[in-house]
N, C-alpha and C positions, 0 to 999 in steps of 0.2 A: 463502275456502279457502286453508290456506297450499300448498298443493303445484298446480300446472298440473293445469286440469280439463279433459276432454272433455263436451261440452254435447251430449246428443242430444233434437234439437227433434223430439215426438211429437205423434199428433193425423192425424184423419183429413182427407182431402183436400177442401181447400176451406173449411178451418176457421180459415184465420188464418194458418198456421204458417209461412208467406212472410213476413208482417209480423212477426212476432212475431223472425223469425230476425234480418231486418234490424235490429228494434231491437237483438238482443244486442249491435250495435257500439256502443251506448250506454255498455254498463257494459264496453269493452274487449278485449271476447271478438272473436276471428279468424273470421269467415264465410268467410274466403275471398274471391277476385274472381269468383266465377259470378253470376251475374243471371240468365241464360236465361228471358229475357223472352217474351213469347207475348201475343195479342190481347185474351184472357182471363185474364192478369196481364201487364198493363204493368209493373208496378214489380221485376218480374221472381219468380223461384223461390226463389233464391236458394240454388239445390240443384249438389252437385259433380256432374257428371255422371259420373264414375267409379261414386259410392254410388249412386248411382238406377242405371247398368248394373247392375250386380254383383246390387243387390237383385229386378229383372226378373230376373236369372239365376237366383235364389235360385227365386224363383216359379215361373220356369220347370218345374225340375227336380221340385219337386211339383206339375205340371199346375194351376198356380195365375195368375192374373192380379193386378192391383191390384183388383179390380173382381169376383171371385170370391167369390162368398158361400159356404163354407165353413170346417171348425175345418181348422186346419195340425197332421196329425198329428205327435206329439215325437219317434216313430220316424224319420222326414223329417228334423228335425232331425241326431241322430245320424251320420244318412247325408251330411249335408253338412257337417257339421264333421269326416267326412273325406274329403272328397272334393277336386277340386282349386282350387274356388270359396275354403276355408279359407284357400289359399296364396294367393291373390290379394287376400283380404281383407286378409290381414296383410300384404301392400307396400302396398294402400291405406294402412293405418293409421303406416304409416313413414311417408310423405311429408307429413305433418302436422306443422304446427310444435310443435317441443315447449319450447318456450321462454315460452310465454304461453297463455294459454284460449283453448280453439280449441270452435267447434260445426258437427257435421254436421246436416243436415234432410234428410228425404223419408218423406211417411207410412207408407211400409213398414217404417220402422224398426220402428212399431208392432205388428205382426205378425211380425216377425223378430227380437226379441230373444232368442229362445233362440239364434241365430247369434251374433249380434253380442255378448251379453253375457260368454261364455267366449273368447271372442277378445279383446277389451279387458280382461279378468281375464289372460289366458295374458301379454301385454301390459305388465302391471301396471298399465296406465293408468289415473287415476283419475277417473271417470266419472260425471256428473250428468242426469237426465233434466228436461225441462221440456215438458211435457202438457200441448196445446193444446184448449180445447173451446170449441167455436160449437154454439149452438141448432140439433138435428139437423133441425128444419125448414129454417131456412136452407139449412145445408149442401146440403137434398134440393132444394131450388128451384133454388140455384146447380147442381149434376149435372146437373138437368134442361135447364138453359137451354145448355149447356155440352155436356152428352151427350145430351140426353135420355133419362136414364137413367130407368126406373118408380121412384115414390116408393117403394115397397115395397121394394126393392131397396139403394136409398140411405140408409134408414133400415136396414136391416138392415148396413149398410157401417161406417154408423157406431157402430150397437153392436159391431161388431166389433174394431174400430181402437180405438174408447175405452175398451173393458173388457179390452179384451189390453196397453193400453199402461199399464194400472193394472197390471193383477195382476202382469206380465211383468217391470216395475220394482221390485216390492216388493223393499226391501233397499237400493236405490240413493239415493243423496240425489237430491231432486226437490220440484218446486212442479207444483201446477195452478192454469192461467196459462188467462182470461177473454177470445176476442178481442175480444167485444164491453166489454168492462171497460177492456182495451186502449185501443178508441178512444174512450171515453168520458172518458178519465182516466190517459192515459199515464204522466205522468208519477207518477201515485200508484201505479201497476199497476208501473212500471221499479222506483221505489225499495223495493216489497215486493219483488219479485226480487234485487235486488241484496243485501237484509235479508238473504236466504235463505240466499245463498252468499258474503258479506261479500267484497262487491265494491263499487267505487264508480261514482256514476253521473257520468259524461261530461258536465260541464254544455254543452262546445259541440257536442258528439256530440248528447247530446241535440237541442238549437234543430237542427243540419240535422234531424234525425228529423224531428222535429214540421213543421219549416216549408216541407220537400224530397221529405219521404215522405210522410206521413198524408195521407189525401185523404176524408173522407167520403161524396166521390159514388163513391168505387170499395166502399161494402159495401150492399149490394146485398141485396135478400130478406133484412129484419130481422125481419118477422112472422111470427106463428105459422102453420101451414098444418094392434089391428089389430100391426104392428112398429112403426107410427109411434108408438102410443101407449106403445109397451115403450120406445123411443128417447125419447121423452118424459119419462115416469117417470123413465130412469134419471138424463137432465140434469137434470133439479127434483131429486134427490138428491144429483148432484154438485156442486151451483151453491154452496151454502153454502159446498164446501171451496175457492172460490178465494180466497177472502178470510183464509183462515188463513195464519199466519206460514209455515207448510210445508206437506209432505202428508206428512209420516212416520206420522202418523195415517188415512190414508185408508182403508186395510181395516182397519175396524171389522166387526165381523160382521155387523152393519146394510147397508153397503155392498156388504163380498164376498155377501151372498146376492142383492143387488141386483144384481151382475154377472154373475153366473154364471146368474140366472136370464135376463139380459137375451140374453146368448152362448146359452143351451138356445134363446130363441124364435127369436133370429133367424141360426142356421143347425142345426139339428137335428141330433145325430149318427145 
């Protein structure tokens, strides 16, 4: 990309999107210093703690949680892009460097891009998404051990998170990025990334990645384990597109009626 991009790493919680963030120091891109490490990610979050407040606040104000299985009405919206959560979002987005590619993470992006999308347009910034998905079984085994959260619930989380952070994105340049693909194959997974957004890849960035971060005993619940089967389906229809050069193709009418039917099961209006 010739002009400085904003990177927002999507994908629901538990999905990768920690790892995935840390590699973007691979191809250059600015994480930031957060780690915000925890027992249940050692290798830390890798989340600003500003964007994860602000987006709790966001939730807030619609009687919403991370962990809320309902749609985010667009009226809600509206009301907080003017409310005074807008002005704080845009001094967040100042203090970012604008000198080099910089990326934010926290799964609620994926739920909040009607916020976040017109404030980075208001901004002019030019803004790239990368959409993380892990097998929503996994995902629902890690919740459980973690929260114990009901599988039903966690499967419903993640139709949620993955079919808003598609449809929510339509229009923005964006990849859907494998984490299990990830660790099986990083650096084949980094340089289709980089393909995407004609970036280069870090060869000593790289080697600490692979030899200082990857750890195969940290992925955890690789097997498979109603909504789980909706959260099912709709990955076996997503999986092909990680391996495409992009996702500018991804709402095919095939898919969008895949997502929206997956969003009706698993929170009903």
């Amino acid at each position: 990309m010739d002009s400085k991009t904003l990177f927002l790493v999507l994908g629901m919680h538990r999905s990768g999107t920690s790892a995935v963030t840390r590699a973007l120091r691979t191809l250059g891109i600015d994480i930031g210093q957060h780690t915000l490490a925890r027992r249940d990610n050692p290798r830390g979050f890798f989340e600003n703690p500003d964007v994860v407040d602000l987006n709790t606040a966001l939730l807030a104000k619609m009687s919403c949680q991370w962990d809320t299985v309902r749609h985010l009405p667009s009226e809600s919206f509206r009301d907080l892009l003017a409310s005074d959560l807008f002005a704080r979002a845009s001094r967040l987005i100042d203090t970012l460097p604008k000198d080099r590619n910089t990326a934010i993470k926290d799964p609620r992006l994926s739920r909040l891009l009607p916020f976040w999308r017109p404030l980075v347009q208001h901004k002019k910034t030019t803004t790239a998404c990368i959409i993380v998905v892990r097998n929503p079984s996994a995902v629902a085994a890690s919740l459980f051990v973690r929260d114990r959260m009901p599988e039903d619930q966690a499967h419903a989380l993640w139709i949620l998170y993955t079919a808003e952070a598609i449809l929510l994105s339509a229009g923005l340049p964006r990849i859907l990025l494998s984490y299990d693909a990830l660790m099986d194959n990083p650096k084949q997974e980094l340089l289709r990334l980089a393909h995407a957004f004609s970036l280069p890849l870090l060869p000593d960035e790289f080697r600490l990645f692979q030899e200082s971060f990857l750890d195969q005993s940290l992925r955890h619940h690789t097997e498979k384990t109603s909504r789980r089967d909706q959260a099912e389906r709709l990955y076996s229809a997503l999986t092909p597109l990680v391996h495409t050069p992009d996702a500018q193709g991804l709402l095919t009418p095939r898919i969008e009626r895949e997502l929206y039917a997956a969003l009706a099961h698993a929170a009903p209006q």
